[in-house]
N, C-alpha and C positions, 0 to 999 in steps of 0.2 A: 259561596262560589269559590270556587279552586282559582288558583291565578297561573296561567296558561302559561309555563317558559316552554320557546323552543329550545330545544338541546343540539341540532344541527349546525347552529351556525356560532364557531365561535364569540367570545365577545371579551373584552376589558373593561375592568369599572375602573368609572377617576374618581379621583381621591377629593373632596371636598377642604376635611379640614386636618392637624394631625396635632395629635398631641403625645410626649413623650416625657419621663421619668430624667431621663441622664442624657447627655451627651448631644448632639445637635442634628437637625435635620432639614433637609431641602425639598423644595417641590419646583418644578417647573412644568410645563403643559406635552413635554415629555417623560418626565420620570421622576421618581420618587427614591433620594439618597437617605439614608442616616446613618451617624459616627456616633460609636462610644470611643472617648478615649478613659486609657487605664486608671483605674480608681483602687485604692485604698480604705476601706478594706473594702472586695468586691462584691458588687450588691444586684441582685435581678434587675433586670430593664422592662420598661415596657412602654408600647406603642399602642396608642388608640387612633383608628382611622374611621372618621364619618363618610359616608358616600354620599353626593349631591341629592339625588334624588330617592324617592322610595320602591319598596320590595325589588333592590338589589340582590341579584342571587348571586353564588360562584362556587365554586368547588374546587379548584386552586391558587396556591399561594405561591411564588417562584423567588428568592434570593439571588440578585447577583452578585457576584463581586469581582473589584479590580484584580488582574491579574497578581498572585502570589498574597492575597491579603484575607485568603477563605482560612476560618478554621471549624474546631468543631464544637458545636451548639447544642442546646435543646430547647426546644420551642414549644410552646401550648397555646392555642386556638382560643379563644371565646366569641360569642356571638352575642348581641342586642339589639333589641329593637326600638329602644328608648335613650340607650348609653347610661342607665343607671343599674338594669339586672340583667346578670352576663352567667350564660349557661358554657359549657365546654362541648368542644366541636372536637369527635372522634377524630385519629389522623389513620390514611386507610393505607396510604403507600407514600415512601417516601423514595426519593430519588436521586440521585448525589452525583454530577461531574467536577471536572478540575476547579470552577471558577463558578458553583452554580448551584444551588438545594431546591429543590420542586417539593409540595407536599401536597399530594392531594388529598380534597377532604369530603364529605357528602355535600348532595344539595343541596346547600344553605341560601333561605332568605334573611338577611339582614342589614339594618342602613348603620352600627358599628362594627368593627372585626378589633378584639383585642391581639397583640401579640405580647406573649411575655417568652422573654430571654433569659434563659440560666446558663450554667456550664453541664458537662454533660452528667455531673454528678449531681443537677440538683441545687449547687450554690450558687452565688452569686456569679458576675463575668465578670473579668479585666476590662477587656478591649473587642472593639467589633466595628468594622467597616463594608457597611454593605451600598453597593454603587447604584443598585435599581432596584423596585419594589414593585412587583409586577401583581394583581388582581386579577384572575381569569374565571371565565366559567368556558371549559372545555370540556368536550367529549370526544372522546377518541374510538371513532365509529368506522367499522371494520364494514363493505358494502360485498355481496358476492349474490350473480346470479346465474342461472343455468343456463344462460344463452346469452348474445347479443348479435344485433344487425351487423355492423362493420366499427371502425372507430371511432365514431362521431355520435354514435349512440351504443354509451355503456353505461352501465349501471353507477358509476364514479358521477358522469354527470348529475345525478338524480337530487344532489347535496349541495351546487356548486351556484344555487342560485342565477344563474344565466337563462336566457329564457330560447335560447337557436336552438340546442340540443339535450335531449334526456335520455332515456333507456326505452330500448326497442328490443324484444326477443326476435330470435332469427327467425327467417320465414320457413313456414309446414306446408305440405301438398291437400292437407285437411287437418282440421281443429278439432276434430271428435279423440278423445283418447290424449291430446298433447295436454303434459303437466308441465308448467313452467313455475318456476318460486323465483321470489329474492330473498337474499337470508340479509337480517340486519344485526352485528355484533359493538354492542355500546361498549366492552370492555369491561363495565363493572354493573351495579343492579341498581336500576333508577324506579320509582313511582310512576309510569306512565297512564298516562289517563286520557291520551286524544292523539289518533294517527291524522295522517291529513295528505292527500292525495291531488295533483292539478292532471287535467287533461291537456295536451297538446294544440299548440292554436291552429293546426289545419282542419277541413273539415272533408271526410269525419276524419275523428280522431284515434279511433282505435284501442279507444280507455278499456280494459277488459269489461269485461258484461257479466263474469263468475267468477270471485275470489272469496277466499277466506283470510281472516287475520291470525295468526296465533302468535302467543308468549312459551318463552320456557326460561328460567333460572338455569338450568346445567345442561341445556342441549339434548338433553335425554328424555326429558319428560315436557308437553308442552299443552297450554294450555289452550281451549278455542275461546277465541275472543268476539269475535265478531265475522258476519259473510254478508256478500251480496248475488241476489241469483236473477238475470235479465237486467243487468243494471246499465243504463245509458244515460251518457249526461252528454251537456255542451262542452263546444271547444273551449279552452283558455281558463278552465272556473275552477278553483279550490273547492274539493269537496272533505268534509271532514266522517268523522265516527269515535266517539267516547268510549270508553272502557272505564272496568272498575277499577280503580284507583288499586296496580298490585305493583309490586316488584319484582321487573323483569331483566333480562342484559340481551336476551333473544331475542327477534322477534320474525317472523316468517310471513311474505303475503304472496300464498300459492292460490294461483291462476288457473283456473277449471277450464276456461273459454275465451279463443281469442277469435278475432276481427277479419272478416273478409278482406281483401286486399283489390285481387278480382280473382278469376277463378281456379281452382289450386292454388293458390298461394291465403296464407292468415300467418298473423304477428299481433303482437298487441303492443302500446306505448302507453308510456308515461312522464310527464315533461318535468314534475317536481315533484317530492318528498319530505313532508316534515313531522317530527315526532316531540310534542309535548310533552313536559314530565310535572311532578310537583316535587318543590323543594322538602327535604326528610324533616325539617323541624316545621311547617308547615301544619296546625291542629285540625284547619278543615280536612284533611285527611279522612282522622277516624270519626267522623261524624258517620260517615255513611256504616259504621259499624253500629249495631242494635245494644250493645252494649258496651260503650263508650269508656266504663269507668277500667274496664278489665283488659280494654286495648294495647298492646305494647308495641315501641319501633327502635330502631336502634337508638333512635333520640331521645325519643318521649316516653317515660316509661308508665306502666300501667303497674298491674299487680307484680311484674316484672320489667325489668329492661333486657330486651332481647339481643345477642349477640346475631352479627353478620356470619351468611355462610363461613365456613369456616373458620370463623374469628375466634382468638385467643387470647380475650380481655378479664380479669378479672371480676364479678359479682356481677357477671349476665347470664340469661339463660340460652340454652343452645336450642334452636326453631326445632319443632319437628320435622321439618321436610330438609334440615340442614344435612350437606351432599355428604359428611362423612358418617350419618347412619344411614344410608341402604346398604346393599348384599355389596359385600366384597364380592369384585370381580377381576378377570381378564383385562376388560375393557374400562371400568369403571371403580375408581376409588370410594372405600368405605372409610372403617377405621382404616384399614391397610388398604393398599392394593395389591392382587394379586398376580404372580409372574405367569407366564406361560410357560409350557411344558421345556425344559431345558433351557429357558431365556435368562438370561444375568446383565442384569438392568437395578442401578441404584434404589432403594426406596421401595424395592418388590419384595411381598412373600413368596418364599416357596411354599407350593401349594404336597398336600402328602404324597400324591400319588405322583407327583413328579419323577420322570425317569431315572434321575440320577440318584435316588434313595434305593432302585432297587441293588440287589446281590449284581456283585461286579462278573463278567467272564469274557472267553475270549468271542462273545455275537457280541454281546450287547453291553455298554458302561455301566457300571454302577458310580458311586463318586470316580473309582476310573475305571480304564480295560482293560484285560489283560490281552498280553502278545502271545500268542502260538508259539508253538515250539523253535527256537531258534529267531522267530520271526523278528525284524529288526526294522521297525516305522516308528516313527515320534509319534509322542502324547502315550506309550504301550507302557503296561507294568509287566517284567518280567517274574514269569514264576517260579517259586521254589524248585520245582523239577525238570526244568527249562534243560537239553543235554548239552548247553556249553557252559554249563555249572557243575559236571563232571570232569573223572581227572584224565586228562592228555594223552593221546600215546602215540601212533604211527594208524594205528588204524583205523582212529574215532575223534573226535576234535572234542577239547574240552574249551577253555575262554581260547586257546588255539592246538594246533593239528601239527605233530612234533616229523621231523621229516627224516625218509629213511638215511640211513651212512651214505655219503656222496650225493643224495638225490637235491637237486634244483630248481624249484619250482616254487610259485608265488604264493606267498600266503603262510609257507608253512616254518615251523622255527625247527634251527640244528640242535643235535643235541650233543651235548658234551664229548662224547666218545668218538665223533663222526669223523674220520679216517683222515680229513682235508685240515686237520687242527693239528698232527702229527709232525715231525723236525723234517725241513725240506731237505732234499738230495737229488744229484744229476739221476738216480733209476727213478725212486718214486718224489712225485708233487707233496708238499703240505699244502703252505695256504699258496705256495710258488714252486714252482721244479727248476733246480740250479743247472746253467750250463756247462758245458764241458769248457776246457780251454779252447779260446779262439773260436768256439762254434756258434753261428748266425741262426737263431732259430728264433721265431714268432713264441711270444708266452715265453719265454725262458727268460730269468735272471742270472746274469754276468757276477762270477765269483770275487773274490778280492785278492785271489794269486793269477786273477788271467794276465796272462805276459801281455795282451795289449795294454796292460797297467802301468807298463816296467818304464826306463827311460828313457824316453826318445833319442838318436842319434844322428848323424848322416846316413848313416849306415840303416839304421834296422830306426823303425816305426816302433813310439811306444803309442802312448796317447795321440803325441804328434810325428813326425819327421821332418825334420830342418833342412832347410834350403844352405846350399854354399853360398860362400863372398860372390853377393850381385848377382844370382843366380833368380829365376824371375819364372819359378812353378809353382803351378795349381795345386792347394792342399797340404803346401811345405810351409812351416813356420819359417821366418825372419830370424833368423841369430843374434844375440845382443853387439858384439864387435862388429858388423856387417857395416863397411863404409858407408853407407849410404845411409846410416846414423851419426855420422859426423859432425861437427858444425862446421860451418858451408863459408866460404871466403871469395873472393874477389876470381881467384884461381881453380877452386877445388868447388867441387856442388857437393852439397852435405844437405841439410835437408832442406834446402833453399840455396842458390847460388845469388851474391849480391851482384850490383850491377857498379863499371864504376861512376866516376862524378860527372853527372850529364849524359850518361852513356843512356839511349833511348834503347833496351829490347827485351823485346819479349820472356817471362818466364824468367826474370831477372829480379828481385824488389831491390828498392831504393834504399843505398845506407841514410841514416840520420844524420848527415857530415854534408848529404851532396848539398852543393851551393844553392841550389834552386830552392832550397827552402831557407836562403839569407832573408833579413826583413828587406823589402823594397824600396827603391827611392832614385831619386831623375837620374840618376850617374849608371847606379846597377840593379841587374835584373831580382827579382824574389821569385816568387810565380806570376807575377808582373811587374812590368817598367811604369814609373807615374812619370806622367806629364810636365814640362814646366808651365808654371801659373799662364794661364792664358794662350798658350801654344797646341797648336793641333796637329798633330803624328798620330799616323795611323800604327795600330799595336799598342799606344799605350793608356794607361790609367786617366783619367779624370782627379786630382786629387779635390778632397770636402774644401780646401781653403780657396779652390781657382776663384779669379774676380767675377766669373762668369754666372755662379750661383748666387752671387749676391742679388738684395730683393732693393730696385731703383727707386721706389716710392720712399719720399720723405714727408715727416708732419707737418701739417701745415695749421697755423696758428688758429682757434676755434674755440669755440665756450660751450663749456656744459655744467650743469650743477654738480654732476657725481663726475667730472675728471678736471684735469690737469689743464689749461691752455697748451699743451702741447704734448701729442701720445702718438706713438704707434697704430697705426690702422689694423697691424693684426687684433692688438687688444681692445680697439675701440666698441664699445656696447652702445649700439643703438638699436633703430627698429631693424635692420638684416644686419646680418652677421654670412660671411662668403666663406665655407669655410674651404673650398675646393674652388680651382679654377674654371669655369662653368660659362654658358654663354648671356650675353647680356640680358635680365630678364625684361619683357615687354609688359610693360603693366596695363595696355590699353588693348593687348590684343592677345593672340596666342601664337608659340609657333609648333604646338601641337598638327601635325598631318592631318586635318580634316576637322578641325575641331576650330570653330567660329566666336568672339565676342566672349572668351575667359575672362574674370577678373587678373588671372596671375596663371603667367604659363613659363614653362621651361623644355630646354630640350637637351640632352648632354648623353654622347655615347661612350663618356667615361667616368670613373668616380661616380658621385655624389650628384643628382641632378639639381636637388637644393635643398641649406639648410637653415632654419630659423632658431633661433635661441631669443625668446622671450621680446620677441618680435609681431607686431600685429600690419596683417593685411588686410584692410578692411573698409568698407563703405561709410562706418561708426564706430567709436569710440567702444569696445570691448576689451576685457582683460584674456585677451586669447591670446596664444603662442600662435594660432594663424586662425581666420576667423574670413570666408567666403559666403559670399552672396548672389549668386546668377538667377535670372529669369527666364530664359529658354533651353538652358546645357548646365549640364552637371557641373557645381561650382566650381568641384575638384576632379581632374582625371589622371591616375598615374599610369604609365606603363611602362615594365621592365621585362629583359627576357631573361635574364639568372638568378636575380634577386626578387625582395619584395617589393611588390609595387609602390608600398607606404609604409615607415615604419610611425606610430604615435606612440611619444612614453609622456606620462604627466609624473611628478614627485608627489601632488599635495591631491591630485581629484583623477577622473575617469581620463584613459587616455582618451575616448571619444565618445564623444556626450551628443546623442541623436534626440533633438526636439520635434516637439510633434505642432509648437507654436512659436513664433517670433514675430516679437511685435504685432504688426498687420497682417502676416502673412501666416495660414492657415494650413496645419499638415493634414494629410489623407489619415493617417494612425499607420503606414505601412510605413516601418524601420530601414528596415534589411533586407534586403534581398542578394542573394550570393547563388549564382550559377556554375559555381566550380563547387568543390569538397569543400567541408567547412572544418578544421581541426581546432579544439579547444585545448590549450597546454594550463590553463587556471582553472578559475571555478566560475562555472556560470550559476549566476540568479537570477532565478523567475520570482516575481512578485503575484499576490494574487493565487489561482489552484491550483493547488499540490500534485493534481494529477494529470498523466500524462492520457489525452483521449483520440478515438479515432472516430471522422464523421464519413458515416454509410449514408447512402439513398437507397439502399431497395430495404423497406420491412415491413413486416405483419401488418394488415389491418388493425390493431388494437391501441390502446392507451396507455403508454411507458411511463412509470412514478420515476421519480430519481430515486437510485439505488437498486431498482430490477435485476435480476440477475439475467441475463441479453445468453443464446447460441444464436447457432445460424443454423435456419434449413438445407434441404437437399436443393431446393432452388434459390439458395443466396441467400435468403432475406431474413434478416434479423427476428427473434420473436423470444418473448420471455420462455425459460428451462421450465420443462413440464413433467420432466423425469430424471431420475439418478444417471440415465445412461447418457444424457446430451452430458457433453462437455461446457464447460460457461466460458465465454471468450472475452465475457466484457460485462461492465458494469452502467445499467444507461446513467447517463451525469447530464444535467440542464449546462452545463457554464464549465468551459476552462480557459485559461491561456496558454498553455501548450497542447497543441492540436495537430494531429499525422492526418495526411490524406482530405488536407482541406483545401476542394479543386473550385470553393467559391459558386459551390451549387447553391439551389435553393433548396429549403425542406431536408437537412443533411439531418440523421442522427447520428448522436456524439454518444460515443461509449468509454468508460476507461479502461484502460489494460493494465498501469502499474502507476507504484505510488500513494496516496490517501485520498479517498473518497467515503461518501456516506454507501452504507447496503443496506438493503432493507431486509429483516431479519425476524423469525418470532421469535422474543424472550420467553422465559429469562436468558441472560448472556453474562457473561464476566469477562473484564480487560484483560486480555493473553489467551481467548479462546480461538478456536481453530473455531473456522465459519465455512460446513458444506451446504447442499442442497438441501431443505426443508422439506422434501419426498411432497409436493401437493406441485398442483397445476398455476400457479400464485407469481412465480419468479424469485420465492424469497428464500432465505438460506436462513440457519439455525446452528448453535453452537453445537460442536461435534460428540456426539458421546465419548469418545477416549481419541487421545491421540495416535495417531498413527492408523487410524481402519481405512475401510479399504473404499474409500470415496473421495473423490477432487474436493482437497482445500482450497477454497477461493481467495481467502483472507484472514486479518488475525485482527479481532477487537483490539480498537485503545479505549473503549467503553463499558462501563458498569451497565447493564441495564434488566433489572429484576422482576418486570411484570411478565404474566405471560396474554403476550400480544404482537403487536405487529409497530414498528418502530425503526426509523433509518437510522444506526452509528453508524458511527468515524469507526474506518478499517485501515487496515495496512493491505494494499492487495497484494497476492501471491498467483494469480492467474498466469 
């Protein structure tokens, strides 16, 4: 008897017992640590692990490690079933991020797992600190079907174990002719030996009544497994079907006949789905083979040990049905794959008859094209005989078109002799025509004997003509002797006339001498008269020493640990500190306008309303610089009309620290709220997702993964990208803390726009790839084939990830 694993539902084995070589190791009832430290000289490690119980399967292995403490290893597998003979376990893919090694391996039953640790060369290891030790048996199961109901029955459910909803195809007007499938994609090639089927618990149920099962290794070829024809069961019941024990990664169950509904209308349902495998090292296996002794699997070997599709293992043999011997094709890799007619795509042959090997001309490319005559468009090769590869003249253009004597026109070049290059003169122009004496003409240049050159006078204009003594016309210079260059006195105005001492007028300045800028004091004037001490006259000064500014408060004798018995009330440091004259504060009421039962209120419509300096207001003993407590009104309310309503600076922590618990008293989780602008001059931090997302209410019927690539329809609603030409406006995200347009609806979806999030994506991929649309109906996007073509970049991997399959990384987005 075969031993029956489901492969649907993930699972973790715990660790019974552990034994290890070097260095030390922890178990707890959530994880599994182990430490090497540095050894001299460095020697292999290794780890034995028992599982509690028997025929433990799994198929991967996961390394964690503490931030910054990952380096690089090499690791070998063995398996037993006793702990005393240990076979080696193939590794089929391995997987590497910042803090993390995944290996996955085949279906292994076994109750030990050896691990042995080297360097990556093969010797011994220093040092290794790994923080968890994870045991899985996972399959990573891709579900796609050609219809569904609405979003409460999709094909996703079929896996999820829940028993409210499953997968329903959409309804048909008649069932004669509708072909309905579900394609199931394991990712890699398992042993399956038993599908297994539940019906719906209403009655009826509408379980199909005509399906087939098939298998296929490479999607292209598939094999029939098993059908049912008039097939009706009960509600709510597991029905199973065996198959021969092969290895498949496909598997298809196309639907010939569905279920009345009532008239015109048929669907069919199904409420669960599970698929059995047998583990690869497993020997009941090849029993069912007739010849047992000649059997081979990737494990076990026979007269050979058979190599995995693909697989590039040393002393195995390649299957015959392995995908890289059939026909090279278009669509289909052999040894090579081949390109399509003009395609240039990495990895492809050129096939012979490919366009680009024919003879090149001016229809059609060969490796290039040629351009026509003169013709001048990018990607062209110019020909040999091309006519602007002859020589130049006036009448025929060679690389250019030589232009006649005097002629002006675009494009074409002078030629040496051309008449306009010839010594200028008032008859004929060269490259200028000189003017005559004194003559005003347009285009003409002024010679260097024109008499308006000569020198100016009273009399006659050269350049300029000068104005006489104080004479006061348009277009005459100023003469250097002209009084009214003079320097200027008391009597005479020169280029300023002074004023004399105290003389008040206009259009006068003030000498340096007059009295009025004497220094000041009670006898005589400066620019003002001071007061004597304590005397009041109108007109004059106030001086700093009057007794009148003096401050009447005296010390009054008083104890304290940190002062004097006797101090100044300015200096004095207690719980307030006044540092502005303000009005008395009320500590039992408010006198806030309209504002009832404040802990601490103030009102001041000048200065400073109030300040504290290492002062506590408070119900309790807190180390606050102010510290309120109210039960029906905001503890604190400020209000200004020029300034800031509140200024908080702290030296040592936040200037303002918003709890969401105190003591007994319980916060809503709602911080902040701000009804004006909100300007940030620092740096704000969010704790918690990196991304920034927006929550919609209207979208598609269907079932959003985190990571979808999200547009939006002609009628609003959100729905995953189904083609190159939508634009992607969002990324769907389960969870953020910074959220746009969250009006505290219910049923809101959350999408991201910018920032870091998971996308979901088929590999392979590499960290710094450009992430567009994956061209299928799916939502998911794909590393870009070259940078820069000509499709919306949605985001840029921070992840490595080399299978090809289906898988959420961490992005940068760029949407």
């Amino acid at each position: 008897m075969f031993d029956h694993i489901s492969i649907v539902s993930p699972e973790s084995l715990n660790i019974s017992k552990l034994k290890y070589s070097a260095g030390k190791a922890g178990k707890n009832a959530e994880n599994v640590s182990f430490e090497v430290v540095s050894q001299e000289p460095p020697v292999p490690v290794f780890l034995i692990l028992e599982f509690p119980e028997t025929n433990n399967v799994f198929n991967e292995v996961i390394f964690e490690f503490s931030k910054g403490n990952k380096k690089s290893i090499k690791v070998n597998f063995f398996y037993s079933l006793t702990g005393n003979l240990w076979k080696s376990i193939p590794i089929r893919i391995i997987d590497e991020s910042d803090d993390r090694l995944l290996f996955k391996l085949p279906l292994i039953k076994s109750n030990f797992l050896q691990i042995v640790l080297t360097s990556e060369i093969g010797a011994g290891i220093g040092e290794v600190k790994i923080s968890n030790l994870v045991i899985n048996k996972k399959i990573d199961i891709l579900l796609k079907a050609s219809s569904f109901l609405d979003r409460l029955w999709v094909v996703e459910n079929l896996i999820d174990k829940r028993e409210d909803y499953g997968w329903s195809s959409a309804t048909y007007s008649e069932s004669k002719d509708v072909k309905e499938s579900l394609d199931i994609d394991l990712s890699d090639l398992y042993y399956i030996n038993e599908i297994r089927m539940r019906a719906v618990k209403s009655n009826p149920n509408y379980f199909p009544s005509s399906f087939s099962i098939l298998g296929s290794k490479d999607k292209a070829n598939w094999d029939f497994l098993t059908s049912e024809k008039d097939f009706y069961v009960s509600s709510s019941n597991w029905y199973s079907w065996n198959i021969m024990a092969n290895k498949y990664r496909f598997l298809r169950i196309a639907i010939d006949s569905l279920s009345k509904i009532k008239k015109n209308e048929f669907l069919a349902k199904i409420l669960e789905l599970d698929i059995l495998a047998v583990p690869e090292n497993d020997e009941n296996i090849f029993q069912q083979s007739k010849n047992n002794a000649n059997y081979a699997s990737l494990l076990i070997p026979g007269n050979v040990l058979f190599s995995e599709d693909k697989g590039t293992m040393p002393y195995r043999a390649v299957q015959s049905n392995d995908s890289r011997l059939r026909q090279s094709s278009v669509e289909y890799p052999g040894i090579i794959q081949l390109a399509k007619d003009g395609e240039s795509r990495v990895n492809l042959a050129v096939q012979s008859n490919d366009s680009r090997l024919r003879q090149s001309s001016v229809e059609y490319p060969g490796i290039i094209q040629l351009a026509k005559d003169r013709e001048s468009r990018a990607n062209l090769a110019v020909q040999s005989n091309d006519s602007r590869l002859r020589q130049s003249s006036v009448e025929y253009p060679g690389i250019i078109q030589l232009a006649k004597d005097g002629e002006s026109k675009a494009s074409l070049a002078v030629q040496s002799n051309d008449s306009r290059l010839r010594l200028s003169s008032v008859e004929y122009p060269g490259i200028i025509q000189l003017a005559k004496d004194k003559e005003k003409k347009a285009g003409l240049a002024v010679q260097s004997n024109d008499s308006r050159l000569k020198n100016g006078s009273i009399s006659w204009p050269g350049i300029v003509q000068f104005a006489k003594h104080n004479e006061s016309i348009s277009e005459m210079a100023l003469q250097s002797d002209d009084p009214r260059l003079l320097e200027g006195d008391e009597n005479i105005k020169g280029r300023v006339q002074f004023a004399q001492d105290k003389e008040i007028s206009a259009k006068k300045a003030v000498q340096s001498n007059d009295s009025r800028l004497n220094k000041a004091n009670t006898k005589t004037f400066g620019i003002v008269r001071f007061a004597e001490n304590g005397k009041k006259i109108k007109g004059l000064a106030v001086q700093s020493s009057d007794i009148r500014l003096e401050d009447k408060r005296y010390p009054l004798p008083h104890e304290h640990d940190y002062a004097k018995k006797n101090h100044d009330y300015s200096t004095h440091i207690g719980n307030l500190q006044l540092k502005k004259n303000m009005e008395t504060p009320k500590i039992s009421g408010s006198n806030i306008q309209g504002i009832e039962n404040f802990p601490f209120g103030v009102s001041n419509n000048q200065g400073t309303a109030a300040c504290f300096i290492g002062g506590i207001i408070s119900s309790n003993n807190k180390d606050s610089a102010l510290y309120a407590v109210s039960e029906n009104h905001p503890a604190i309310e400020s209000i200004s009309k020029n300034n800031a309503g509140a200024v908080f600076f702290s030296e040592k922590d936040y200037s303002i620290k918003i709890l969401n618990e105190i003591e007994n008293i319980k916060g809503s989780g709602k911080s902040v709220l701000a009804e004006g602008s909100v300007d940030f001059k620092g740096k704000v931090t969010i704790e918690g997702s990196s991304s920034v997302v927006v929550g919609w209410h209207k979208y598609a019927s269907s079932v959003f993964l985190e990571g979808d690539l999200l547009t939006i329809s002609e009628s609003g609603e959100l729905e995953k990208v189904s083609n190159y030409k939508q634009d992607v406006i969002g990324v769907y995200t389960k969870n953020s803390n910074f959220i746009l347009n969250n009006k505290s609806e219910k049923n809101l979806i959350y999408f991201s726009i910018s920032g870091i999030a998971r996308v979901r994506v088929i590999g392979p991929i590499k960290a710094g790839s450009q992430i567009v649309f994956a061209n299928s109906d799916s939502g998911l996007g794909k590393a870009a084939s070259e940078k820069g073509q000509n499709q919306q970049v949605i985001a840029v991997s921070l992840e490595n990830f080399n299978e090809t399959r289906e898988k959420p990384v961490w992005c940068i987005l760029k949407i």
